[in-house]
C-alpha positions as CSV (number, residue, x, y, z in Angstrom):
1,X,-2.8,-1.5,33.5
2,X,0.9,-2.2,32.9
3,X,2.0,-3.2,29.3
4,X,2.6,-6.5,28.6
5,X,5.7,-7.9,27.9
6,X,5.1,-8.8,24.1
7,X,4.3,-4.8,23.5
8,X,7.0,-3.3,25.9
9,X,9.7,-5.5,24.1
10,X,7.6,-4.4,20.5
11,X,8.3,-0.8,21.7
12,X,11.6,-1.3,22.4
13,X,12.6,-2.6,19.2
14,X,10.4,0.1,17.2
15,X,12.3,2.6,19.0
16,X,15.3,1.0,18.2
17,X,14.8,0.4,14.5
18,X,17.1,1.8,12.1
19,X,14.4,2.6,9.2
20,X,12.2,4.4,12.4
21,X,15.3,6.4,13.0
22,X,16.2,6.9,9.7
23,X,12.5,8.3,8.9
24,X,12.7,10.8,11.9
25,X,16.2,12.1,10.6
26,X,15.1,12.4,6.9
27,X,11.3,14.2,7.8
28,X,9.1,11.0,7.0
29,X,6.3,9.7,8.1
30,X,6.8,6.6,9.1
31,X,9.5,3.8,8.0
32,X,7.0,2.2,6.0
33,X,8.1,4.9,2.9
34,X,11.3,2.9,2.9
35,X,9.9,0.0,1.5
36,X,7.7,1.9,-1.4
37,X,11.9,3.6,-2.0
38,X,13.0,0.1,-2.9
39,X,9.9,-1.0,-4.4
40,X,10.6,1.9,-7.0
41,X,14.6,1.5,-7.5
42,X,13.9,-1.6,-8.2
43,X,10.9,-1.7,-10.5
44,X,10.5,2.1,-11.2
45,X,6.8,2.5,-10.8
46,X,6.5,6.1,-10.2
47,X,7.0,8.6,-13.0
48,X,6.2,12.3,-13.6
49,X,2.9,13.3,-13.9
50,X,1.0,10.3,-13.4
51,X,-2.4,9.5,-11.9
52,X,-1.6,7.4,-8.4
53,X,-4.0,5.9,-6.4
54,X,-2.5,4.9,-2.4
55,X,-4.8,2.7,-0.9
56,X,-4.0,2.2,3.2
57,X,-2.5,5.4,3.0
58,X,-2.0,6.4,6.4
59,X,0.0,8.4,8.2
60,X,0.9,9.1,4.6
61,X,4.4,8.2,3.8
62,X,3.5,6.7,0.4
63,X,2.0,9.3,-0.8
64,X,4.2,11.7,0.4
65,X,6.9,10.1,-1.6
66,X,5.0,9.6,-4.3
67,X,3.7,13.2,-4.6
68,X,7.5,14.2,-5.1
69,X,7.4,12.1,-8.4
70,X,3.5,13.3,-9.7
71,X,4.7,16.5,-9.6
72,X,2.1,19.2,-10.6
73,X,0.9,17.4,-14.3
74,X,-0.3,14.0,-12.0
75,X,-2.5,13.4,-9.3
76,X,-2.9,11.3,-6.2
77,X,-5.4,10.1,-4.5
78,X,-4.7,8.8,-0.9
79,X,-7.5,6.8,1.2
80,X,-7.8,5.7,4.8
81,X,-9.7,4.7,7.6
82,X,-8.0,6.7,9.8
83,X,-7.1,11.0,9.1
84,X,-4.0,11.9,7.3
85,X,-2.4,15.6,7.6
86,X,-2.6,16.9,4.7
87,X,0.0,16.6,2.1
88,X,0.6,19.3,-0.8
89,X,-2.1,18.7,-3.7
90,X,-2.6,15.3,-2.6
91,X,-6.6,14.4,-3.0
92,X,-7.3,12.6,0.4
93,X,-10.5,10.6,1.1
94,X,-11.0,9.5,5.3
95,X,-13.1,6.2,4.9
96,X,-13.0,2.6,5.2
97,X,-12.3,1.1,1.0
98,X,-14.0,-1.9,1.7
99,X,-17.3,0.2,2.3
100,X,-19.2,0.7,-0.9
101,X,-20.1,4.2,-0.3
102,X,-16.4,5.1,0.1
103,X,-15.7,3.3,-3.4
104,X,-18.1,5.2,-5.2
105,X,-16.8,8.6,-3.8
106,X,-13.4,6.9,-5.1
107,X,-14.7,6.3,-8.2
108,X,-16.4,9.5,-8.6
109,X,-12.9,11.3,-7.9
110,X,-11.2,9.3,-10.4
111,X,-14.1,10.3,-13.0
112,X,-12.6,8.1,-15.6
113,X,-9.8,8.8,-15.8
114,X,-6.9,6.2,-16.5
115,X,-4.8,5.4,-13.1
116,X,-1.5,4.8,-13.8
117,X,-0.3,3.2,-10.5
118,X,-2.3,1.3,-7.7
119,X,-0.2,1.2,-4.2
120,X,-1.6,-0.9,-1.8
121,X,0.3,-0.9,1.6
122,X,-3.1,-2.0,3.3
123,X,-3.7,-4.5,6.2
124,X,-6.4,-5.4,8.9
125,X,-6.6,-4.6,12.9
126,X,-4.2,-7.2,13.9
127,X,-5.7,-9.8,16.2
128,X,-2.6,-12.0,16.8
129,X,-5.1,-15.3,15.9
130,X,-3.7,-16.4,12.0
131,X,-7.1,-17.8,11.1
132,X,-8.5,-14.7,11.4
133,X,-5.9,-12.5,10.3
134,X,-5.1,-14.3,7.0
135,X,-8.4,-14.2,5.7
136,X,-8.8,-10.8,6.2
137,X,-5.3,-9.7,4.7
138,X,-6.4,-11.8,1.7
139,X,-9.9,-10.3,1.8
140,X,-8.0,-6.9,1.3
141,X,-6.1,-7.7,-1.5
142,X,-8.9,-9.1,-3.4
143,X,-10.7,-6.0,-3.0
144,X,-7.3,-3.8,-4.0
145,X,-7.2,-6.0,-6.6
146,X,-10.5,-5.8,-8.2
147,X,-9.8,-2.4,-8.2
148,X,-6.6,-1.6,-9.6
149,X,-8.2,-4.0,-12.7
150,X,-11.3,-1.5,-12.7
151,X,-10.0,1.7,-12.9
152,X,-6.1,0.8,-14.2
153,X,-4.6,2.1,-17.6
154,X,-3.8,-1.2,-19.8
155,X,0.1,-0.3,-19.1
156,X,-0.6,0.4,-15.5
157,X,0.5,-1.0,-12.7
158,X,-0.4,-2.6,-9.1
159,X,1.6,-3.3,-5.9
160,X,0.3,-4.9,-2.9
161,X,1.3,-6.0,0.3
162,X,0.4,-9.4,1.2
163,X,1.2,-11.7,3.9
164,X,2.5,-15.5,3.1
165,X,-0.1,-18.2,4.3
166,X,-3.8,-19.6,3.5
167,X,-5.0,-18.2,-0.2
168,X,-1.9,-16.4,-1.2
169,X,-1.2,-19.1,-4.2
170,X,-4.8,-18.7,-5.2
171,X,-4.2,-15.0,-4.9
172,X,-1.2,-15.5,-7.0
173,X,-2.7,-17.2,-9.8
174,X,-5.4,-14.3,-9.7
175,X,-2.7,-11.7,-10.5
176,X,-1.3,-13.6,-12.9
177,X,-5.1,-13.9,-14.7
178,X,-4.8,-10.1,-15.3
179,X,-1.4,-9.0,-15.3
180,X,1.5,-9.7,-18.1
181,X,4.3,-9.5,-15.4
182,X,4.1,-10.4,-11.5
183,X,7.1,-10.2,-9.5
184,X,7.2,-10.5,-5.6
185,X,9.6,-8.3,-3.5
186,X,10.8,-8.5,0.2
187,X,11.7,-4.6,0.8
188,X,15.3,-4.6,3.6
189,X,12.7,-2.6,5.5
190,X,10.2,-5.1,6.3
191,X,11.1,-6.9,9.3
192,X,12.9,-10.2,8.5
193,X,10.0,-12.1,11.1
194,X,7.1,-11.1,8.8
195,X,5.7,-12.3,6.8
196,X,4.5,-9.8,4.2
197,X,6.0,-9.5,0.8
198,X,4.8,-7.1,-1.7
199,X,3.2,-8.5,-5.1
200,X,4.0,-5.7,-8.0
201,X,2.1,-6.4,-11.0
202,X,2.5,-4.7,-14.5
203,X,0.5,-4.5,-17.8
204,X,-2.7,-5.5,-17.7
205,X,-3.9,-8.3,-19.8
């Protein structure tokens, strides 16, 4: 079966990109890492030797970058459906987060200890249908949320991705319940037709 024309001209422009080039020159990935690079000029979220936790973690850009800044006094825990290649002393768990047996196996990892950071880059199987999609975009940042608030340090911090549309003000108003500062950021590398913006919420209340 031939592609259609929707995914052949998807491929083009993939191929195309400057952050996808820019990745396979500079060894990363996948472009998504750009937009975690601006996410931490900007707000500085990742320091030495801290505990980070990357939730949607594959093919493991994010915490590829972030390793560099955990360094051997931090740790990092990465979590995906799918496999990720392993990367340095990264902890890695393959499993579906919304699953409560993969939580617990989380939770057991994290033994306690204070997280420092909370990356979600997270998103669903795309369908294409908005009333589906939405809801479960939303779903996952509910669930990222409840758990950067579970296991965060009080001066910790949380970012998310999130897509614009049905139950991202009552979303908002739910990061602003726990969190002393929430500011929203549209990363240069996320295509200007989407969407998504990334939430980045500081010091728990």
């Amino acid at each position: 079966m031939g592609r259609s024309k929707s995914s052949s001209r998807w491929l083009q422009e993939h191929h195309a990109d400057p952050y996808v080039l820019q990745s396979r020159r500079e060894g990363y990935r996948s472009r998504a890492v750009y937009k975690l690079i601006e996410l931490q000029e900007k707000d500085r979220l990742l320091k030495p030797g801290q505990f980070v936790v990357d939730l949607g973690a594959a093919p493991g850009g994010w915490a590829e970058y972030a390793s560099q800044f955990c360094g051997k006094q931090g740790r990092l825990l990465a979590v995906d459906l799918l496999p990720i290649d392993p990367i340095g002393d990264v902890d890695i768990i393959q499993g579906d987060f919304t699953e409560q047996a993969v939580l617990d196996e989380m939770l057991n990892r994290i033994n306690n200890s204070p997280v420092d950071l909370v990356l979600s880059d997270m998103s669903p199987n795309i369908s294409g249908i908005e009333t589906v999609d939405q809801p479960r975009s939303m779903y996952l940042v509910e669930l990222a949320l409840e758990f950067a608030v579970q296991v965060l340090d009080r001066k910790g911090s949380f970012a998310v991705k999130m897509f614009q549309g049905e139950g991202f003000d009552e979303m908002v108003k739910d990061f602003r319940k726990y969190f002393k500062v929430v500011k929203f950021r549209k990363p240069k590398a996320s295509r200007p037709r989407s969407r998504e913006v990334y939430a980045v919420c500081q010091s728990l209340k």
